[in-house]
N, C-alpha and C positions, 0 to 999 in steps of 0.2 A: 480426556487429556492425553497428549502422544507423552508424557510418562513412562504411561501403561503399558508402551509396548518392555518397557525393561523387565516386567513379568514375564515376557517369552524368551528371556532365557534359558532356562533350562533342557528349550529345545535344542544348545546345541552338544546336548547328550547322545541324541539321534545318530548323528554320524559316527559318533563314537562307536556304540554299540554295533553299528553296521559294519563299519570297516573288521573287529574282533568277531562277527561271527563267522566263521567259514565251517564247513559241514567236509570232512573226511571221511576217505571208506578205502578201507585196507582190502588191497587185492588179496585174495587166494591164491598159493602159488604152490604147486606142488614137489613134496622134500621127499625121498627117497628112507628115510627115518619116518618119516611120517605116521607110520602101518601098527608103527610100534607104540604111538602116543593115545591117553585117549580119546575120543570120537569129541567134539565139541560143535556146537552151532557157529554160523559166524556172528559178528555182530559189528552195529555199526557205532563209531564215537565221533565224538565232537570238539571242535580242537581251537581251545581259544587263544587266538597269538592276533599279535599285533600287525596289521599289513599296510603297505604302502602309506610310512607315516609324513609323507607329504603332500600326498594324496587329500589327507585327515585333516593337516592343519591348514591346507588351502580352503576345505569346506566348512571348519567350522568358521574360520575368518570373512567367508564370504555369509554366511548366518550371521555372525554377530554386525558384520557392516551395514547388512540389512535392514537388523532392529535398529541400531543407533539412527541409521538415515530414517527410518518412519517416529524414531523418538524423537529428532530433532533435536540433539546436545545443545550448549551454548560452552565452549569454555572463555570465563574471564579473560579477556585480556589486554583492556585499555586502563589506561591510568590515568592522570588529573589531566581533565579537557575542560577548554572551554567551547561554548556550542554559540554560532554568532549568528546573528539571523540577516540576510541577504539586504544588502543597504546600510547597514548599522553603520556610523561613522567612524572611522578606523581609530582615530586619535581619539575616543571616546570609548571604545573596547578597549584599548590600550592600558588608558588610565584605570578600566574599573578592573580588569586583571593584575594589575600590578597592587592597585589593593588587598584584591583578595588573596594574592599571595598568589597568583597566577600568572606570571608572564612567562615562565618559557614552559606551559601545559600546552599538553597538544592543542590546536583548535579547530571545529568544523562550522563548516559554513552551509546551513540550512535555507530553504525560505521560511519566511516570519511564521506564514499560519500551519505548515506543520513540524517546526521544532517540538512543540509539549509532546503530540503524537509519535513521533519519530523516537524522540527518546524511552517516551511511555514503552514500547514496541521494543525497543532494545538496551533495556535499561538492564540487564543481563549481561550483559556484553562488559560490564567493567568489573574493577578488582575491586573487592569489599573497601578497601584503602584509600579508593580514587575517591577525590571533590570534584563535582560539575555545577560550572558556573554556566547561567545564560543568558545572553546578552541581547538584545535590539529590540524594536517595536513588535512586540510578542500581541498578538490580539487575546483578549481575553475569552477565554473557555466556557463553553454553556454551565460545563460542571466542574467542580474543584478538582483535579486530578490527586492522585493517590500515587505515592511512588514508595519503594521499600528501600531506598537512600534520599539522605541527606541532598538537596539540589536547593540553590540559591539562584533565583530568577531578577535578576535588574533590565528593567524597563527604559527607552528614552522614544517619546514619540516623534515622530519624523512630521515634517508640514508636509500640508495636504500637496500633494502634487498639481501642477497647472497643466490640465487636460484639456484638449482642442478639440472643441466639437463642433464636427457640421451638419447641418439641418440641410433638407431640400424639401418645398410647401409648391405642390402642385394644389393649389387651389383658386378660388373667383375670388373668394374673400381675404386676399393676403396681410391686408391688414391687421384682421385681426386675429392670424394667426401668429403674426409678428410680435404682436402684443402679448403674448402666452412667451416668448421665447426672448424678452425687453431684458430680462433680469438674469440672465443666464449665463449672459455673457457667451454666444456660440454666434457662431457664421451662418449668414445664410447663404446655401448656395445656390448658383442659378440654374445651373442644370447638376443633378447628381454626378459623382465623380467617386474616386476610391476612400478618398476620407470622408465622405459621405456615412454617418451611424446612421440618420435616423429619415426616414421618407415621411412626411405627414401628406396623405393623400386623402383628398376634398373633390371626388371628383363623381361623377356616376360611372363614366366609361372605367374600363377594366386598363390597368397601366400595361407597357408594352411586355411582353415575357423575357423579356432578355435584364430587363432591369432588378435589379438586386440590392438587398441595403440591411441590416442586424436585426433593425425596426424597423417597423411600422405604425406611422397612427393611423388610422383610419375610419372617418368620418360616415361614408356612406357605404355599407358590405354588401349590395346588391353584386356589384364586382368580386368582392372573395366568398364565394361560397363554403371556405374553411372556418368562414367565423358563425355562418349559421346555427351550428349547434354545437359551438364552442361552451365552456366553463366559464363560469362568471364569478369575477371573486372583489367584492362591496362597487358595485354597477359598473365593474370593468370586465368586459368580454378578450381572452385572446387563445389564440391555436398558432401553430409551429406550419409554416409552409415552406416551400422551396423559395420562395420570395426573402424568405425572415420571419421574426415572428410579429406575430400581428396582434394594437391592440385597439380595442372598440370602445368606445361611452358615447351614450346619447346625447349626452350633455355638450358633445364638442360642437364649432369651438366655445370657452368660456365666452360666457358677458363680460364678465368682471375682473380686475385686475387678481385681487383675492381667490375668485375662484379658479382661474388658470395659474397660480402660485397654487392650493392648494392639491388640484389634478395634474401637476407638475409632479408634486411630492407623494402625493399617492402612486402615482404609477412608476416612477422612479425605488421608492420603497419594495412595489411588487416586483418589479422587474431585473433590478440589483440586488434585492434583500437587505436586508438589516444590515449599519455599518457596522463596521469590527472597530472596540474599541480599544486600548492599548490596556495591558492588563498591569496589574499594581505591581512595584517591586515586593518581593518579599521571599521569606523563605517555606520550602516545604520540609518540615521533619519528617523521617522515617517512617511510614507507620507501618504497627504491625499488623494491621486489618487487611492492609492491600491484599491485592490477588497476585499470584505470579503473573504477568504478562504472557498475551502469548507468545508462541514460540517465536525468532524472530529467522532463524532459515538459511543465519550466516556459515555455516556448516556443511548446509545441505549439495551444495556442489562440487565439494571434498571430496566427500562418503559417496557422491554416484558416480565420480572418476572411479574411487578406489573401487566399487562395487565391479564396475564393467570389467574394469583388469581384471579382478578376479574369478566373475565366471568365465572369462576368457582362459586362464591359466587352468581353472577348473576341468574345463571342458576337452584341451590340448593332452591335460596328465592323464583325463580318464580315457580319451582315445589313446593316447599312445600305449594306456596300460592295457587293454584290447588286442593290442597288435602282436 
């Protein structure tokens, strides 16, 4: 835990102690009374005074900015925010702020999937006092987060968005690759172009090298030899090439209507992952089990200005005190 470093305090005794020790040695000088005193050895003392006390408090402040920058502080300092997630409809944040008794709290504007983490991360950052409210299509979280404030999370899901996809089918059999892509609702294109995602290639020759596209289906891999000993994950083979990436089934194309809808959804699922689904309104109480979060580093560009100033200042006082 960078805590820890606040135990190495004590080191800035160090300088302390150095600057008070200095070592004096009293000349011999000879007195005309002298002859008459008795005979004594010399000896040497040691003279503890305080020296160049500017010197002192330059270096212990460059120690302590040091520790603070490897403990990484957080001081509080935000008050009641609301937190909106990228998209959220204005006039519907509006209203659920004014509810809650928030409409003139600060407010920031996150994207959706990492509001919880962002907050999680710098939940440090506000005053014991502050209420955070959050707003928009928040997706829901593998695991329940834990926070050690109060945070009230309202949901509203957004319609799916209408996405333009186009397909390009270099193959003999275009029919019935047409038929896999019937329910899609997507373009087929006739020659690939820049809105081009997805190339299903049906071909044995090797396609030209200058062509490029996100995906790939691909029907017969004598032409990619990246998919050779590619990973296979439930009878779909694919590997990452400069092309895009590529993916492979024996199976292609479907017979069946069914089955080109279900290898639709299969690979689609591998390929996108799992959708995100909008997570419940509800609120989170405090808990005291939580963990501090980590640190979140809002500090940390402070303390390495003030740092460099001051071994710079350091270094100026200790040459000049040389000279």
């Amino acid at each position: 835990m960078n805590a820890l470093w606040w135990s190495a305090l004590p080191i800035l005794l160090l300088p302390v102690w150095w600057h008070r020790r200095k070592r004096e040695q009293h000349k011999a000088e000879l007195l005309a009374t002298a002859r008459f005193l008795p005979r004594t050895e010399p000896r040497q003392t040691r003279a503890w005074r305080w020296n160049d006390i500017i010197l002192l408090l330059v270096r212990c402040l460059l120690l302590a900015t040091a520790i603070a920058w490897l403990a990484d502080p957080v001081m509080p300092w935000r008050g009641d925010t609301v937190i909106v997630a990228t998209g959220t409809d204005a006039g519907w944040a509006d209203q659920q702020a004014a509810q809650a008794g928030l409409a003139r709290a600060d407010r920031l504007s996150l994207p959706a999937g990492q509001a919880i983490g962002w907050l999680r991360a710098h939940e440090r950052e506000w005053r014991p006092e502050a209420r955070l409210l959050v707003l928009g299509d928040v997706p829901m979280p593998a695991l329940a987060p834990e926070f050690g404030r109060k945070i009230e999370l309202r949901t509203l899901a957004r319609p799916p968005q209408q996405v333009e996809r186009h397909v390009h089918i270099a193959s003999e059999r275009l029919t019935q690759w047409r038929r896999v892509f019937a329910a899609e609702q997507v373009t087929i294109d006739a020659t690939p172009g820049a809105k081009t995602g997805l190339i299903v290639w049906d071909r044995k020759e090797a396609p030209p090298a200058t062509l490029r596209a996100p995906l790939w289906l691909v029907a017969d891999t004598s032409a990619f030899p990246e998919l050779r000993n590619a990973p296979q994950v439930d009878g779909l083979r694919y590997a990452d090439s400069p092309r895009g990436r590529l993916w492979h089934a024996d199976a292609w194309p479907p017979k069946t209507a069914d089955a080109a809808r279900a290898l639709l959804e299969h690979w689609q699922r591998l390929h996108a992952g799992p959708p995100a689904y909008t997570a419940p309104s509800r609120v989170f109480a405090a808990s005291a089990s939580s963990r501090a979060p980590e640190p979140s580093g809002a500090l940390r560009a402070i303390l390495m200005a003030v740092l460099v100033a001051l071994f710079v200042l350091e270094r100026s006082l200790t040459h000049a005190r040389r000279r």
